[in-house]
N, C-alpha and C positions, 0 to 999 in steps of 0.2 A: 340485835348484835351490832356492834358497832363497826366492822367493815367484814367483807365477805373473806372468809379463811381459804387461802391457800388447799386445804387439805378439801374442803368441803365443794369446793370448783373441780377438782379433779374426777370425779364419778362422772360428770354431764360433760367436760373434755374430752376423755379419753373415748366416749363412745363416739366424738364426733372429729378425733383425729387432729383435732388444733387447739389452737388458746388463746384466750382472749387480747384484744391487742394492745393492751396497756403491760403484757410481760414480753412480749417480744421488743430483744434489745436491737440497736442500731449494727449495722452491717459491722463497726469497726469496734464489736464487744459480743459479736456471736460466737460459740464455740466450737461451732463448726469452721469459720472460715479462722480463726485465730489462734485453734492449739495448735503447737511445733510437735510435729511427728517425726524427726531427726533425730538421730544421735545423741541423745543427751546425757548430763551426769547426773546422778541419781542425786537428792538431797542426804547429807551427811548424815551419819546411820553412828553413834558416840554410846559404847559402853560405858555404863556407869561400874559395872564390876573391874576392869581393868585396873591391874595390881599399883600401876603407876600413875599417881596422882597428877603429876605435871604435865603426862601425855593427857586425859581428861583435859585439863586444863585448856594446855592447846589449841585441841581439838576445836573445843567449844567455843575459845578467843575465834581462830580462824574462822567459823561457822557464822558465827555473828555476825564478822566483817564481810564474808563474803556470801554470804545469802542471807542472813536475818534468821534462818529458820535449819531446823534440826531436830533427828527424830532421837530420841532416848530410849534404849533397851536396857534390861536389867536393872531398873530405875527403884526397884523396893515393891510399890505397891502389886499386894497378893493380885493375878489374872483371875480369881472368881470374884475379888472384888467392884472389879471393873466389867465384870460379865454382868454383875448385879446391877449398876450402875445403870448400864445398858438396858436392860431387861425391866429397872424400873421406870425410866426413862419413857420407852416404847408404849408400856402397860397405860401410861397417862396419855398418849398422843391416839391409844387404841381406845378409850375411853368416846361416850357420845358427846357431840358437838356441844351440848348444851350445862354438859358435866367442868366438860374443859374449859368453859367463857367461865364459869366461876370464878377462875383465878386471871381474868380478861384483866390486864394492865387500865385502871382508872383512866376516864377520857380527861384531858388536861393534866392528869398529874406529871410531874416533875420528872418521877423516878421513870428508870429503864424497867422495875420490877413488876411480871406478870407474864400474861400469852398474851401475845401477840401475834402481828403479821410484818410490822415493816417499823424497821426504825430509818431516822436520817430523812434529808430532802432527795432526792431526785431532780437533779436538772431538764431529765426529761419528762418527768412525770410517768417512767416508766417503773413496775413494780419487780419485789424480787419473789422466784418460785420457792418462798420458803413460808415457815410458819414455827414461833419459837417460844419459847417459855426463859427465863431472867429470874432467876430471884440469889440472894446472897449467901453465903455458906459460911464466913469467916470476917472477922472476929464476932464471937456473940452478942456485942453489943450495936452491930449492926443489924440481925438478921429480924429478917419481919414473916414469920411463918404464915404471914396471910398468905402469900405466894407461894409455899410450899404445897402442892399435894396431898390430898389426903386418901386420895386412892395413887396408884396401889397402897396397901397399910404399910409395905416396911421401905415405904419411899424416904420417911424422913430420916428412919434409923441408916439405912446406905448410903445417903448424903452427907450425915454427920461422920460417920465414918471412914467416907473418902475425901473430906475436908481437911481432918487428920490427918492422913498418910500424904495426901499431894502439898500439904505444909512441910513435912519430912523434906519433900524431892525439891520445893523449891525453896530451901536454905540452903540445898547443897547447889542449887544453879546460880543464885545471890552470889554463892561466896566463889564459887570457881569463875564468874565472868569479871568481877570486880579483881579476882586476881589475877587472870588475863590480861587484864587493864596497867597491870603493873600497881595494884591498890594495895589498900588494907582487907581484908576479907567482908567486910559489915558495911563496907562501903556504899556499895550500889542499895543495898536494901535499906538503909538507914535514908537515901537520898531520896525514894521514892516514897517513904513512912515508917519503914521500920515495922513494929509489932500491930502497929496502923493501918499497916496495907490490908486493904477491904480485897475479898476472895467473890467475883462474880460467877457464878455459874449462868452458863447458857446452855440450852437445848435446842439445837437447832434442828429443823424434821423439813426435810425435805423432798415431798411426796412422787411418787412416776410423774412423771411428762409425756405428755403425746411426739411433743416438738422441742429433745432437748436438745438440739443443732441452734435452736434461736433464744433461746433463755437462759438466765443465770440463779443460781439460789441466792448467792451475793456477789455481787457488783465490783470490781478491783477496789481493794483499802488497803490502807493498815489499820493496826490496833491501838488507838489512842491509848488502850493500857501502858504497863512498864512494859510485862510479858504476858502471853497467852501460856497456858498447859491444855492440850486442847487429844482427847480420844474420838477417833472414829471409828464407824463401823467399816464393815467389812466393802462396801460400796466405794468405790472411788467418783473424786469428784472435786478434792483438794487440788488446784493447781497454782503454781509462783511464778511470779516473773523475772526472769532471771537473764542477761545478755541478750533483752529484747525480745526476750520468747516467753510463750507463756507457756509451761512446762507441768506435765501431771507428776502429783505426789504418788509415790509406792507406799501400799496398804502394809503393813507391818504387823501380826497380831499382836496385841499387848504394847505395844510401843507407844509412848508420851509424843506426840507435834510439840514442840516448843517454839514458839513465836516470839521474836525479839519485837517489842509495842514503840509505841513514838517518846514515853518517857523513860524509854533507857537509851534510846539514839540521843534522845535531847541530855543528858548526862553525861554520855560517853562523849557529846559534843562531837559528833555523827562519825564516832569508830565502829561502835554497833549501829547497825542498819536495820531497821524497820522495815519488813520485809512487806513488799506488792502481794497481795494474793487474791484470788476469789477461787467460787464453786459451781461447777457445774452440775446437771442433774441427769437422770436416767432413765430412761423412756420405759424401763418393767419393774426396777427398784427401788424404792425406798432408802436413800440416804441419810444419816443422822449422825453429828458429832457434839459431843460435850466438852466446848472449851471453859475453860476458868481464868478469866482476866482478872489479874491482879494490879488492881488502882493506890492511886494516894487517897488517902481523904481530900471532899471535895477543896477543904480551906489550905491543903499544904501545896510549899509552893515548889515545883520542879525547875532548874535550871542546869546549865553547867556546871560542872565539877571544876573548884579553881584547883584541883591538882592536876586536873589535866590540859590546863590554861597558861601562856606566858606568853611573851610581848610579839613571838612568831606567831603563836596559834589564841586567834583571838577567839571568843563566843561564836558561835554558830546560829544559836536560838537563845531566844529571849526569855529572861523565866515567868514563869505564870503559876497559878493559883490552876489545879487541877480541873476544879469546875468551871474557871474562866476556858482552860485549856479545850474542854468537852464542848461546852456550847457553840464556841467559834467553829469547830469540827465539824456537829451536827449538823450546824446551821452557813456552812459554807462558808464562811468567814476568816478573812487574814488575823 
């Protein structure tokens, strides 16, 4: 096995009350000493059925700028499809250790696609309490069903299926944040690939904890995507930063997270905001959320928007080649 699983550590853990000390994070990233237990306001909560279109609108302009991130109700996709979703999800992560390293992400390869345990460097060389699976949903000239599951059987028929629908939800987010923007409606989606844009699924599984006061399942980021569309379960553990606080997400059943990623701040030439976030874990639960980031292709190049440029408001950011964009990211780099 090529490094020891998250999931597969936690049996010999939990009997002994602690964790090994390469996931204990540094005092000034624990979650015990760092959530804000005040007063706070709730992340923006945005009906997609409300009869007026330019309240939408709005809404999700606002949301952008002023947190990155926003929950979507009534967004289209059937709740038994997303139960499914779920349910297939779980059945792969309930599968034995040696069933799931099948679809182990190749050692040196390139791609994000496979299970895994840890992507990104670590400056401390500390680990995250999580363990995930990566493979592509959309478009089909992307998809490499090596990394698809083949247990449960109607894993790959659910996936395809919710590739579909969450394409629905995110042409209508394309076109109402670009007209937020004061744009054309095609605008932001065209800037980030258009019919191009590659649909990443992740599964993120993140097992009990003995000691989840000192660990994190992920580390504060953002999404190098454009946008995240991202479901969770019923577990909380989503938290943002927000007025220097780090603040927990409200569970929502059925509701879409929609995450504003680093190539639509770099677009909007940083009216949307790229929203801080990480996840905590649960000392008896099981947490799991399936986002879908949706990328450029690696060779298209993101920059600013020159309609939203003139001789007051110069670039912000530089443009780049998406896979230049990643690598620097991954690999800590200006």
């Amino acid at each position: 096995m090529e490094v020891e699983r998250v999931q597969a550590i936690v049996s010999s853990s939990l009997a002994k009350d602690n964790i090994p000390l390469e996931f204990v994070r540094p005092e000034d990233e624990q979650p015990a000493i760092t959530t804000f237990h005040g007063p706070i306001p709730d992340i923006p909560v945005i009906d997609f059925n409300h009869p007026d279109q330019d309240h939408i609108i709005h809404l999700i302009a606002n949301a952008s700028r002023d947190w990155g991130i926003f929950q979507v109700v009534n967004h289209g996709i059937p709740f038994h499809l997303i139960q499914k979703l779920q349910q297939v999800g779980k059945e792969f992560f309930d599968l034995p250790q040696e069933e799931k390293e099948v679809y182990a992400k190749p050692p040196g390869a390139l791609t994000l696609e496979g299970y895994g345990s840890k992507i990104g460097k670590d400056v401390n060389g500390k680990k995250n309490w999580a363990d995930h699976l990566f493979h592509k949903i959309w478009p089909a000239s992307c998809i490499n069903h090596q990394f698809w599951p083949k247990n449960p059987p109607p894993y790959r028929a659910v996936n395809e299926e919710y590739a579909q629908e969450v394409r629905k939800v995110v042409d209508k987010l394309f076109k109402w944040l670009s007209m937020g923007l004061g744009l054309e409606a095609d605008v932001l989606k065209q800037g980030v690939g258009g019919e191009e844009i590659e649909y990443m699924m992740k599964i993120n599984y993140y097992p009990p904890c003995p000691r989840p006061d000192l660990t994190l399942g992920v580390t504060s980021h953002t999404d190098l995507s454009a946008m995240t569309v991202l479901v969770p379960n019923e577990v909380p553990g989503l938290q943002v930063f927000k007025d220097g606080h780090w603040i927990d997400a409200k569970y929502i059943p059925g509701a879409l997270i929609i995450h504003i990623g680093d190539q639509i701040e770099i677009l909007s030439n940083g009216k949307y905001k790229a929203v801080l976030h990480r996840t905590t874990v649960d000392k008896e639960k099981t947490r799991m959320s399936w986002p879908v980031f949706l990328e450029p292709p690696g060779e298209f190049v993101v920059g600013p928007l020159p309609q939203l440029l003139d001789p007051q408001i110069p670039p912000k950011y530089k443009p780049k080649k998406f896979k230049d964009y990643s690598y620097c990211k991954f690999h800590k780099l200006p």
